[in-house]
DRENPA-3360 file (N, C-alpha, C; in nm, 2 decimals, always signed):
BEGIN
1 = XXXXXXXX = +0.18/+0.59/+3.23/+0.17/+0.62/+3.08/+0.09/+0.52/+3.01 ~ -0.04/+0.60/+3.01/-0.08/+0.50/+2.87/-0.04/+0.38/+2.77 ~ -0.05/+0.27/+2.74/+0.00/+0.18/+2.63/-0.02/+0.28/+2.47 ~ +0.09/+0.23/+2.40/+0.04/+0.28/+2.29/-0.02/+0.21/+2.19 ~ -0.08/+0.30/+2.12/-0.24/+0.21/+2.04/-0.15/+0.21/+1.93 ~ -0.18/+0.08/+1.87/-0.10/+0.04/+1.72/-0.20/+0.02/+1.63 ~ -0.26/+0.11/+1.53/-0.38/+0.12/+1.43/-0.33/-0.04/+1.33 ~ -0.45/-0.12/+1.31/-0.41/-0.27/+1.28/-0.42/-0.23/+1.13;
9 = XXXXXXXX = -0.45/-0.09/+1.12/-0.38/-0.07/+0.87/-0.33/+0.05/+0.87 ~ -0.18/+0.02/+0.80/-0.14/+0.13/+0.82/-0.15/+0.15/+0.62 ~ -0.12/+0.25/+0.58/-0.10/+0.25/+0.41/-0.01/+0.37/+0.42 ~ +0.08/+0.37/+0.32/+0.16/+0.48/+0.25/+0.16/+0.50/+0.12 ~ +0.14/+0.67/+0.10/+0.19/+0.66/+0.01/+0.36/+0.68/-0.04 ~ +0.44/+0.66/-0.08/+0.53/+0.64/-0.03/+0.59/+0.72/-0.18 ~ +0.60/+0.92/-0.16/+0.62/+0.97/-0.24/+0.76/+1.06/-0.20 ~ +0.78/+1.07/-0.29/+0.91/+1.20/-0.29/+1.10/+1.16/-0.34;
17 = XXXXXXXX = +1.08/+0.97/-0.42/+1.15/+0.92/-0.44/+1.25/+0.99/-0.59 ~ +1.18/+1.09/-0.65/+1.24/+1.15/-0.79/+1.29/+1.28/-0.71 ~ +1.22/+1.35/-0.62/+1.31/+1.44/-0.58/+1.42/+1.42/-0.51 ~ +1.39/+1.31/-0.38/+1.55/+1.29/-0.31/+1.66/+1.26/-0.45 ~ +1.63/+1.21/-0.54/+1.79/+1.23/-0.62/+1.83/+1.34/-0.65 ~ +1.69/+1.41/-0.70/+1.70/+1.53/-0.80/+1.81/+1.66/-0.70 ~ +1.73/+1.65/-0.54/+1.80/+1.73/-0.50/+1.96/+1.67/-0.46 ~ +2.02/+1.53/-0.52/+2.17/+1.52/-0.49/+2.23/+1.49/-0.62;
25 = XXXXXXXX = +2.16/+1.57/-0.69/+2.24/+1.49/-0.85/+2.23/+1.40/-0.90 ~ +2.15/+1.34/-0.85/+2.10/+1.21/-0.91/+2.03/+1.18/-1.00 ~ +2.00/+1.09/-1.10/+1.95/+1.01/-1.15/+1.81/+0.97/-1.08 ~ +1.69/+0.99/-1.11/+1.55/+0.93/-1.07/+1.57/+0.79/-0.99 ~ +1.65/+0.73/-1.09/+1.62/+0.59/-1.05/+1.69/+0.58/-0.96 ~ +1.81/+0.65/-0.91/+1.88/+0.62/-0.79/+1.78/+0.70/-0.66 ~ +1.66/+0.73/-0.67/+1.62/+0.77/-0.59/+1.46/+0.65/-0.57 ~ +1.43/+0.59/-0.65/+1.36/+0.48/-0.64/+1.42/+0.34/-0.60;
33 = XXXXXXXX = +1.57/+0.32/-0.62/+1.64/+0.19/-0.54/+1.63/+0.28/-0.43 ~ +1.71/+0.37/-0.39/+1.69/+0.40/-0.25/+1.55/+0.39/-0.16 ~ +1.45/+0.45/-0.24/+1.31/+0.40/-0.16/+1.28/+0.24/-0.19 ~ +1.31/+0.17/-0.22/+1.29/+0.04/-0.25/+1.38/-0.01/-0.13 ~ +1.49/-0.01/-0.07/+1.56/+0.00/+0.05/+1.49/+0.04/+0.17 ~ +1.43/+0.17/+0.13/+1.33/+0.20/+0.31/+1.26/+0.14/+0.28 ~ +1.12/+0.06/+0.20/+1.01/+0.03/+0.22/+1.01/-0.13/+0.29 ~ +1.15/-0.18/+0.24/+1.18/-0.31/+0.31/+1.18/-0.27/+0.45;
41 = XXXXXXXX = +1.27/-0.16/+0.53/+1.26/-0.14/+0.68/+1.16/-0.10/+0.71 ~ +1.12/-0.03/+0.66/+0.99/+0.02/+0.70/+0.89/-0.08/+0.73 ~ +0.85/-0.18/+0.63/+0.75/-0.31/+0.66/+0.81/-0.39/+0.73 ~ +0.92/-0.44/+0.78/+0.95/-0.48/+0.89/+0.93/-0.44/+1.02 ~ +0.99/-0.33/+1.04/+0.92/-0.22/+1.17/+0.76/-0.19/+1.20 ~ +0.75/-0.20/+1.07/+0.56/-0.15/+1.10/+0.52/-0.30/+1.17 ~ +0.54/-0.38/+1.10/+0.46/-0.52/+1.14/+0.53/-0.59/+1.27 ~ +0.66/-0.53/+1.28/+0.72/-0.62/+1.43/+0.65/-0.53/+1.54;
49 = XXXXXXXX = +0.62/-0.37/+1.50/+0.60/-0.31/+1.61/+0.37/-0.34/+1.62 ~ +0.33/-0.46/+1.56/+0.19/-0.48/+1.57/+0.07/-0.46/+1.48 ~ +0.17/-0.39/+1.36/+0.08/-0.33/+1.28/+0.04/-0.48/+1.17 ~ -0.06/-0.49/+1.15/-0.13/-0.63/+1.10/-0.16/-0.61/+0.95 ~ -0.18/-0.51/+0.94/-0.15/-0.47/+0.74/-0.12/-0.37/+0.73 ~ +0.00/-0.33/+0.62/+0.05/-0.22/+0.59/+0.04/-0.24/+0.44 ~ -0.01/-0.16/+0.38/-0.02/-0.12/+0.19/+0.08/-0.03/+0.17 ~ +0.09/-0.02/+0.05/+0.17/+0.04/+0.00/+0.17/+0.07/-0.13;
57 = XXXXXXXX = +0.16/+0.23/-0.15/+0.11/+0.26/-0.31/+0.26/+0.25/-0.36 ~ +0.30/+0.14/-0.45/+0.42/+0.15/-0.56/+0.43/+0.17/-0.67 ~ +0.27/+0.18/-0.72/+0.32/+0.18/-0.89/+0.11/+0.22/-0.91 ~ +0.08/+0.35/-0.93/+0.01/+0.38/-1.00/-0.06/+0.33/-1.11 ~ -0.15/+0.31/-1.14/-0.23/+0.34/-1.33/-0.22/+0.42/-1.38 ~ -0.20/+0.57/-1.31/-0.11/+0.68/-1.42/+0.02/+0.70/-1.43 ~ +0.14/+0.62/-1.35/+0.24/+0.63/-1.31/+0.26/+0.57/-1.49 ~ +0.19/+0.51/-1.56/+0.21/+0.47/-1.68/+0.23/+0.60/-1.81;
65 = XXXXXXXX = +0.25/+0.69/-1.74/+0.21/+0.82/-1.84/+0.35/+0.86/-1.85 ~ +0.46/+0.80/-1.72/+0.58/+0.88/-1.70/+0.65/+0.82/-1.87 ~ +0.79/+0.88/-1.87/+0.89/+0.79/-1.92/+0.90/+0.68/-1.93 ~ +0.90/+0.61/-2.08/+0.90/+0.45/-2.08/+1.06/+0.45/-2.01 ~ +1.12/+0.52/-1.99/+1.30/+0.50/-1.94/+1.25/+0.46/-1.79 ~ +1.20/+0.55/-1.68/+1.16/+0.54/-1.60/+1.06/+0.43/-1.53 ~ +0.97/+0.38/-1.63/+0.87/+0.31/-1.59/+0.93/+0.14/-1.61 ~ +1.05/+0.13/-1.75/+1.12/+0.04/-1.74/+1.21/-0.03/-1.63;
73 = XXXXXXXX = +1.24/+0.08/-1.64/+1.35/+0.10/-1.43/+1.27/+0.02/-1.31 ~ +1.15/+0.12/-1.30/+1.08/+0.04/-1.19/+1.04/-0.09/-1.25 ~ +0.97/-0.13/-1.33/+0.96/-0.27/-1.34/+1.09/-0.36/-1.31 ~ +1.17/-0.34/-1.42/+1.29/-0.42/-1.35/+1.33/-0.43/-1.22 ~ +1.32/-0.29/-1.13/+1.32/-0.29/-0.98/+1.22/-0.36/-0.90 ~ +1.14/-0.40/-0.94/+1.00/-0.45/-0.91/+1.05/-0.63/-0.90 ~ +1.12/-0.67/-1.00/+1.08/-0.81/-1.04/+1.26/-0.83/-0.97 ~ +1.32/-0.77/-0.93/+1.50/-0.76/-0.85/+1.43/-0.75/-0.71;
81 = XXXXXXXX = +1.35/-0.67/-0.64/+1.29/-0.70/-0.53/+1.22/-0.81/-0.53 ~ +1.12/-0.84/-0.58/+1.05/-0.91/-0.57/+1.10/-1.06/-0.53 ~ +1.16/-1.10/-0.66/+1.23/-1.22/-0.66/+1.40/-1.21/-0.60 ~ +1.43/-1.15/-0.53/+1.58/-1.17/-0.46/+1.59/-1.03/-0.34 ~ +1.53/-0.92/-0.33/+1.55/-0.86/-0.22/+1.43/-0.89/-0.10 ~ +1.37/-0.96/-0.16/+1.23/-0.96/-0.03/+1.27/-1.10/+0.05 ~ +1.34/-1.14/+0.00/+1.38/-1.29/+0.10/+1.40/-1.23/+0.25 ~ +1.44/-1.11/+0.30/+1.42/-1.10/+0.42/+1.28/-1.04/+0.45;
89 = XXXXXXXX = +1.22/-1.02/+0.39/+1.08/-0.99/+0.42/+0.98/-1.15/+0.46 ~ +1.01/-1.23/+0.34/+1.03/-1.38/+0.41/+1.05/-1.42/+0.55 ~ +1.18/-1.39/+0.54/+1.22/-1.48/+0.68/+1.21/-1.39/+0.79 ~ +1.09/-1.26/+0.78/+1.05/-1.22/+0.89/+0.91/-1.28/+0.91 ~ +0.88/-1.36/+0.79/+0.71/-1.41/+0.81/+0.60/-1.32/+0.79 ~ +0.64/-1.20/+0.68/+0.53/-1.13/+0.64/+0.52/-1.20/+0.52 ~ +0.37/-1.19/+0.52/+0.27/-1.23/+0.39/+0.31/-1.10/+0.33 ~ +0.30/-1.20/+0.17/+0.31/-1.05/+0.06/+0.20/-1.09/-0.04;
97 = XXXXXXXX = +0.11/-0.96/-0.06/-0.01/-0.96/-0.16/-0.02/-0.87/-0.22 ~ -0.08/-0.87/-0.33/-0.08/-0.73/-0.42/-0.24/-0.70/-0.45 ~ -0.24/-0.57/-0.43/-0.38/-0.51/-0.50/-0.35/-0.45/-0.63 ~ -0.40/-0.47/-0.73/-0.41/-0.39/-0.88/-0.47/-0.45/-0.95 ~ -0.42/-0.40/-1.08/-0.50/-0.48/-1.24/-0.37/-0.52/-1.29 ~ -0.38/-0.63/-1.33/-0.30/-0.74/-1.40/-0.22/-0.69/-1.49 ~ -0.30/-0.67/-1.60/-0.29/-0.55/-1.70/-0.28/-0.43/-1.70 ~ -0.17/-0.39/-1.81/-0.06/-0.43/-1.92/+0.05/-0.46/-1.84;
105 = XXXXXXXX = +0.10/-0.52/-1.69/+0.19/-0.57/-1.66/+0.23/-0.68/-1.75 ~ +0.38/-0.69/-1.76/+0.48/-0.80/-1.82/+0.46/-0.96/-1.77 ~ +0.45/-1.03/-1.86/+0.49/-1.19/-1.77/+0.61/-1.20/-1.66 ~ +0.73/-1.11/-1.74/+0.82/-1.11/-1.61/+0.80/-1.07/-1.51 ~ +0.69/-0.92/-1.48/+0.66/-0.88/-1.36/+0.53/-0.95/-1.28 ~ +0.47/-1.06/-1.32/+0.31/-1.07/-1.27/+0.41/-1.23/-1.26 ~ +0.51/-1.29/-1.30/+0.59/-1.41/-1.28/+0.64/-1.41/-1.13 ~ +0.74/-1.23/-1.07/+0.81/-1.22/-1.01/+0.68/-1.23/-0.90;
113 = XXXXXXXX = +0.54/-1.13/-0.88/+0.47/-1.13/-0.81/+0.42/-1.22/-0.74 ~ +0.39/-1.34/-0.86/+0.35/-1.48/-0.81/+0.38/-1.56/-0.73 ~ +0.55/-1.53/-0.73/+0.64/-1.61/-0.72/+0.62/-1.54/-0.55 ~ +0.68/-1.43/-0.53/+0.66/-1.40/-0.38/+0.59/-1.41/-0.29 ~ +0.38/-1.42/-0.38/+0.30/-1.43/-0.31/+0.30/-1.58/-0.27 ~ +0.34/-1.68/-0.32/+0.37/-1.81/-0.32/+0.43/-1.86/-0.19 ~ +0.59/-1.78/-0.21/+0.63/-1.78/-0.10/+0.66/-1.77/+0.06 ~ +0.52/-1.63/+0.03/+0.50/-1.57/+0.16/+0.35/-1.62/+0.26;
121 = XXXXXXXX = +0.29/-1.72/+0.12/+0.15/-1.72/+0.17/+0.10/-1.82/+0.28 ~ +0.18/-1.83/+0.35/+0.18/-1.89/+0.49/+0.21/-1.83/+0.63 ~ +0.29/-1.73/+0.60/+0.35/-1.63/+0.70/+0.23/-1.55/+0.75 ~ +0.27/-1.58/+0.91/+0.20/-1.53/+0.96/+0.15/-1.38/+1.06 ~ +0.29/-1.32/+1.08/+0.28/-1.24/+1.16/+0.27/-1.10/+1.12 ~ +0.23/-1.07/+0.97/+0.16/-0.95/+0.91/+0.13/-1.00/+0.75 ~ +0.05/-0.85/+0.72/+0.06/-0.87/+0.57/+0.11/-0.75/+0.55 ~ +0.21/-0.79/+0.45/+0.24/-0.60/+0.32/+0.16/-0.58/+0.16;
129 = XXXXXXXX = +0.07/-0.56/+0.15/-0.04/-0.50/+0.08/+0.05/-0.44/-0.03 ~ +0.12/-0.47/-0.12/+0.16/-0.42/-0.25/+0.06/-0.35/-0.36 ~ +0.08/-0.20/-0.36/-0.05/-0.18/-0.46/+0.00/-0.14/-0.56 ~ +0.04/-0.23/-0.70/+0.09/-0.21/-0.80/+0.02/-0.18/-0.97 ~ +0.00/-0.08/-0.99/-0.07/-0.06/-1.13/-0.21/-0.05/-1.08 ~ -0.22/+0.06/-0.96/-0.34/+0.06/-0.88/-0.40/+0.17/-0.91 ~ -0.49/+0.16/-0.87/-0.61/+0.28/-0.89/-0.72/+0.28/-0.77 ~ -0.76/+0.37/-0.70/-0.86/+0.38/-0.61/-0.99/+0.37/-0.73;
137 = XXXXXXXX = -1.03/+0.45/-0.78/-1.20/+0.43/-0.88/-1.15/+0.32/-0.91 ~ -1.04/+0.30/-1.03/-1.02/+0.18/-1.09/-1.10/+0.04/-1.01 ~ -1.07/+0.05/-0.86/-1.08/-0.07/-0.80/-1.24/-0.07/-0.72 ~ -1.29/+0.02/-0.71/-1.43/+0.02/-0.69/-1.52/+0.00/-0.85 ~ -1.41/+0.06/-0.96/-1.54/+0.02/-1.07/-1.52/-0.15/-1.11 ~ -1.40/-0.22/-1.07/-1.34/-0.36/-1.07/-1.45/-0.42/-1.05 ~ -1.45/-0.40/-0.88/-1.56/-0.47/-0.83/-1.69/-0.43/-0.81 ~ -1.71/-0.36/-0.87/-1.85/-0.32/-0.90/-1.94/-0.41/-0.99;
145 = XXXXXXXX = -1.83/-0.45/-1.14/-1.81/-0.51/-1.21/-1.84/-0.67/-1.19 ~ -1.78/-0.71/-1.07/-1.78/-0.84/-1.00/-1.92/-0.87/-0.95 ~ -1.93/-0.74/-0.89/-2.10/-0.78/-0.82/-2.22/-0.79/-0.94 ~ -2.19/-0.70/-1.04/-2.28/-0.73/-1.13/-2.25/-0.87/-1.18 ~ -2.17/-0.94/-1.21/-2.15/-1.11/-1.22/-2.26/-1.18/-1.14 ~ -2.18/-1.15/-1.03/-2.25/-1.22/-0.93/-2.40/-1.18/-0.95 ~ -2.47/-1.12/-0.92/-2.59/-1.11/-0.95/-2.68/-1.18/-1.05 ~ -2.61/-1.14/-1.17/-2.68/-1.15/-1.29/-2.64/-1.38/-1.25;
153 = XXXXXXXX = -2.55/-1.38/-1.20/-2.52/-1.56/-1.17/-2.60/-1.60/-1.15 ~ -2.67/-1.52/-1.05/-2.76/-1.59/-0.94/-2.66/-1.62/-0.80 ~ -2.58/-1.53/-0.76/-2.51/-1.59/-0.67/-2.49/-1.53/-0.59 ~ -2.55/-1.40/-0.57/-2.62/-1.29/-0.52/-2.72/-1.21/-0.52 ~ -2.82/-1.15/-0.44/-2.90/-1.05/-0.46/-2.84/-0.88/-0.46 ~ -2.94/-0.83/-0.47/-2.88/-0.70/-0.50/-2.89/-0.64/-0.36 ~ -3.02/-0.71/-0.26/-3.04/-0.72/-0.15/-2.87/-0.76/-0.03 ~ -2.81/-0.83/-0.12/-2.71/-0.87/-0.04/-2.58/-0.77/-0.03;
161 = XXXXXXXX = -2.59/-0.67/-0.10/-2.47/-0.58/-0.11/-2.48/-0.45/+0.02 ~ -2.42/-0.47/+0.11/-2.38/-0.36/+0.20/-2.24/-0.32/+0.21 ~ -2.25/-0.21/+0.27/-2.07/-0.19/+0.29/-1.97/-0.25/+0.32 ~ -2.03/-0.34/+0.40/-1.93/-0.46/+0.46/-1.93/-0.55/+0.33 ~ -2.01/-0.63/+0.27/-2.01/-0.70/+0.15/-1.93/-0.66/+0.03 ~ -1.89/-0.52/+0.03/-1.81/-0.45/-0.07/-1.69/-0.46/-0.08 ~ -1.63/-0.50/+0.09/-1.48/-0.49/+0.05/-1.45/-0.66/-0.01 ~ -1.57/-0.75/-0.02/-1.52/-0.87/-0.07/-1.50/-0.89/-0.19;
169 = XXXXXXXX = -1.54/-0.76/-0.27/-1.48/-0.78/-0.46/-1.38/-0.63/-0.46 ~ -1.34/-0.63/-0.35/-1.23/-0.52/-0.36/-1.09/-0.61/-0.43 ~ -0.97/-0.56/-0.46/-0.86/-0.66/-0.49/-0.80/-0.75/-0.38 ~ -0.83/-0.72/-0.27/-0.83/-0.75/-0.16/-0.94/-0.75/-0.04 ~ -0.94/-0.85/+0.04/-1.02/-0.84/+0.14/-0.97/-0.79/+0.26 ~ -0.95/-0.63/+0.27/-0.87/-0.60/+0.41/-0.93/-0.54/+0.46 ~ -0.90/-0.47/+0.65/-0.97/-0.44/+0.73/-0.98/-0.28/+0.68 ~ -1.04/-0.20/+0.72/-1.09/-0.05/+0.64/-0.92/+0.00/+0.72;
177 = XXXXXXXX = -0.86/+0.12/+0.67/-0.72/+0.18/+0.70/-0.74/+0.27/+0.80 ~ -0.67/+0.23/+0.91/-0.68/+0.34/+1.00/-0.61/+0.45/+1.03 ~ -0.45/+0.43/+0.92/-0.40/+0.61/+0.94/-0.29/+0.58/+0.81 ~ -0.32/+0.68/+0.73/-0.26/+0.66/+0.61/-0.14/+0.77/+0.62 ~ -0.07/+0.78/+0.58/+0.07/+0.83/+0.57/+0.10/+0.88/+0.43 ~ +0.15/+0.98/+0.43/+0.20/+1.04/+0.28/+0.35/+1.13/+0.34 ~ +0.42/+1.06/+0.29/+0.54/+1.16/+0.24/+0.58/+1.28/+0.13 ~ +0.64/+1.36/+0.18/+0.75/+1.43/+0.07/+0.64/+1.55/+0.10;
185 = XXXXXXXX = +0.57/+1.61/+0.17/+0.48/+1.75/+0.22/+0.36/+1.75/+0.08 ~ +0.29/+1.65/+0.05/+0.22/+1.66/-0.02/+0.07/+1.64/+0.01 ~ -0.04/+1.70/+0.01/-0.17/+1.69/+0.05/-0.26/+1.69/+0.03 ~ -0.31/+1.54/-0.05/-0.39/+1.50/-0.13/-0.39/+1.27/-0.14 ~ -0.45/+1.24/-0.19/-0.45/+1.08/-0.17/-0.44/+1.02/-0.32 ~ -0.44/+1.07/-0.42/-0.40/+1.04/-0.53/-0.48/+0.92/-0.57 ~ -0.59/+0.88/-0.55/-0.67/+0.80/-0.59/-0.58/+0.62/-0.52 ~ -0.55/+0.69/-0.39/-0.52/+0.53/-0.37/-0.65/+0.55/-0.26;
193 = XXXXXXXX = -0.67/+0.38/-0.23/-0.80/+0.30/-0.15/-0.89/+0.41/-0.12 ~ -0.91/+0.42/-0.20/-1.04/+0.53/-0.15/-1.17/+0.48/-0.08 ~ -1.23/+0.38/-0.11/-1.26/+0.31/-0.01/-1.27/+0.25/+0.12 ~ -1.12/+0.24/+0.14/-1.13/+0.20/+0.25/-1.07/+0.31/+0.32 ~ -1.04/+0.46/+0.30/-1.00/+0.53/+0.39/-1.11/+0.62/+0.45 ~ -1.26/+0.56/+0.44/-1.36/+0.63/+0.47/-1.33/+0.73/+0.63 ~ -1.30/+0.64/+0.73/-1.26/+0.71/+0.83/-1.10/+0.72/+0.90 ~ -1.04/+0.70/+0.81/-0.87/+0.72/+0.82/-0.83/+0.82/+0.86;
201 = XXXXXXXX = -0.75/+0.81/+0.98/-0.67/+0.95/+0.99/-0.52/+0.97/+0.93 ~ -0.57/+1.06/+0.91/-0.45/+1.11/+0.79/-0.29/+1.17/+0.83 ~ -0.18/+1.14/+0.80/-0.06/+1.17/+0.85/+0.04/+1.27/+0.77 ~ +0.07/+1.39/+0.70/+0.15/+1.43/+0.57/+0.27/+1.43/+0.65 ~ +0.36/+1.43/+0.64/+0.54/+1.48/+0.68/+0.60/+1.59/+0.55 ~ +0.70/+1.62/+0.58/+0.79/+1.69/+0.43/+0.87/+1.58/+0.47 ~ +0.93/+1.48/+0.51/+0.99/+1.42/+0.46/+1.00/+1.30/+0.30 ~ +1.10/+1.33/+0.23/+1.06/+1.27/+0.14/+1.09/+1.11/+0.18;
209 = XXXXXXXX = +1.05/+0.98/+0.08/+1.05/+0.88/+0.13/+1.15/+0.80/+0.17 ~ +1.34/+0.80/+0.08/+1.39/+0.74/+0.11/+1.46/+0.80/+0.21 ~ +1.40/+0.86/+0.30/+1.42/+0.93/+0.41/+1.32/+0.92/+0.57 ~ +1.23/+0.79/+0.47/+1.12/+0.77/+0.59/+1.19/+0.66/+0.69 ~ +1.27/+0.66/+0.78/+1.28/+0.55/+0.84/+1.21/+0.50/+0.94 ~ +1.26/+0.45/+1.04/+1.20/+0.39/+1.12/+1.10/+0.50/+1.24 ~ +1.23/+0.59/+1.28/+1.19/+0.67/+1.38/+1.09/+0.81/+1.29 ~ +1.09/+0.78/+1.15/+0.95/+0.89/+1.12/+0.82/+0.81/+1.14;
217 = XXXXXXXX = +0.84/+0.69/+1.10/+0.71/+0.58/+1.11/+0.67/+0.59/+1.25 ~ +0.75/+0.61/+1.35/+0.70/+0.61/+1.48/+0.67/+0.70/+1.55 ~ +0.68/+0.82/+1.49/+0.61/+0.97/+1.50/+0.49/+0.98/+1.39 ~ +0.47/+0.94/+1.34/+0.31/+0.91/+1.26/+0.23/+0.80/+1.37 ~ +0.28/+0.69/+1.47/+0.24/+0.62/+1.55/+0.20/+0.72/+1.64 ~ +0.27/+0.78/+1.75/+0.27/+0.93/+1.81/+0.18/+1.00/+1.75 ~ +0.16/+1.07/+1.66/+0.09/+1.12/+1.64/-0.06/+1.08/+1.62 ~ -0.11/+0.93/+1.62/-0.23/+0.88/+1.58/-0.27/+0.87/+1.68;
225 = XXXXXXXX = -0.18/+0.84/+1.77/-0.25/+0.82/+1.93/-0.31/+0.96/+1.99 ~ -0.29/+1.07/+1.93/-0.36/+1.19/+1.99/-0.46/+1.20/+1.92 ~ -0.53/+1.13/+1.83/-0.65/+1.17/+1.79/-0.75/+1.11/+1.85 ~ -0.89/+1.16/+1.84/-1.00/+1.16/+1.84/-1.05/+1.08/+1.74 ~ -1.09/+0.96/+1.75/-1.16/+0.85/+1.65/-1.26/+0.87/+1.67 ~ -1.36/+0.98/+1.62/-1.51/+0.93/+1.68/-1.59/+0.84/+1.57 ~ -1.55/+0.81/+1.48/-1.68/+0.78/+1.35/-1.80/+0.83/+1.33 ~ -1.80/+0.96/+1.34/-1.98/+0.98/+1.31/-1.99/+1.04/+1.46;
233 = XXXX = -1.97/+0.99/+1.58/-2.01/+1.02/+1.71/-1.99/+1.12/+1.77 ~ -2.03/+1.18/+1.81/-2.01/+1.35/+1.90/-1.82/+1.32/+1.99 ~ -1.78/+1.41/+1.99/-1.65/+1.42/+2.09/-1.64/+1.38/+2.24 ~ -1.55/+1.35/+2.27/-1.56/+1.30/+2.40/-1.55/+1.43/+2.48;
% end
């Protein structure tokens, strides 16, 4: 039996947290602590089982459109993880980093963020890629933005910008994503890393998310190993 191949980026979108309440009577928000619960197992499993970066879409640039009731929720849920549920994400030795725009984030929330990446920025045996108040264009016109800096500095030529050069004014410098995952039967990427999903294989489930556990993460694993990676190249 073949070894199994472990893709070194994994990303989720990690949707379908308003419906799992909706379908139990719930309250939204009891359906966002609950996915705030899988995402912690879930990045432990992904990274113990080899995976070297895993992202994670949590909080949108349009997700700002919802309910200030709702959008307050998750913040506060944001800076309660952050600063007191991720201590076992700590003491598993995942690095924690965030991709987004700063702004209009709270001092309380970009305090709690600081505070974890601080904590975690020595750990070594994965990273979890938080994309918070994120935007796929958003983050190509960012650093777009950056390169024209650089340029006009003198601190680059215009000559010096290739694809590879591009992911260095990304929010992050990570390796391009090799199988992105979306929960809850939805089929579309919602303007996350668009960039870097140039050649990503793609994973949908109908499971919604606080229902992604460990053994659905490892049927998206299962399933990546039957593809065909060719990049550009004719079929085997």
């Amino acid at each position: 039996m073949d070894e199994l191949k472990i893709p070194n980026h994994v990303a989720i979108i990690m949707d379908g947290n308003g419906r799992w309440a909706t379908n139990r009577g719930l309250k939204r928000s009891e359906g966002h602590k609950e996915g705030s619960k899988t995402l912690e197992k879930v990045a432990i499993h992904a990274i113990n089982k080899g995976v070297k970066v895993l992202s994670v879409y949590a909080f949108s640039t349009d997700n700002f459109k919802r309910t200030k009731e709702e959008v307050d929720y998750l913040m506060n849920l944001f800076i309660l993880m952050f600063k007191t549920k991720f201590k076992v994400i700590d003491k598993e030795n995942i690095k924690v980093i965030f991709s987004g725009r700063r702004e209009p984030l709270s001092k309380n929330v970009l305090d709690a963020m600081d505070s974890i990446v601080k904590k975690t920025e020595n750990n070594t045996k994965g990273i979890l890629n938080i994309c918070l108040n994120y935007g796929g264009q958003e983050e190509i016109i960012d650093g777009t933005k950056r390169i024209i800096d650089d340029i006009n500095n003198g601190k680059i030529s215009k000559d010096d910008i290739t694809k590879e050069k591009f992911y260095e004014y990304l929010y992050q410098d990570l390796p391009p994503i090799d199988l992105l995952i979306r929960t809850s039967g939805e089929y579309r990427v919602s303007n996350f890393m668009l960039y870097q999903m140039s050649y990503s294989e793609f994973y949908f489930t109908n499971t919604l998310f606080p229902d992604f556990d460990e053994k659905e993460f490892d049927k998206a694993i299962e399933s990546f190993n039957h593809r065909d990676r060719r990049f550009g190249k004719n079929s085997k």
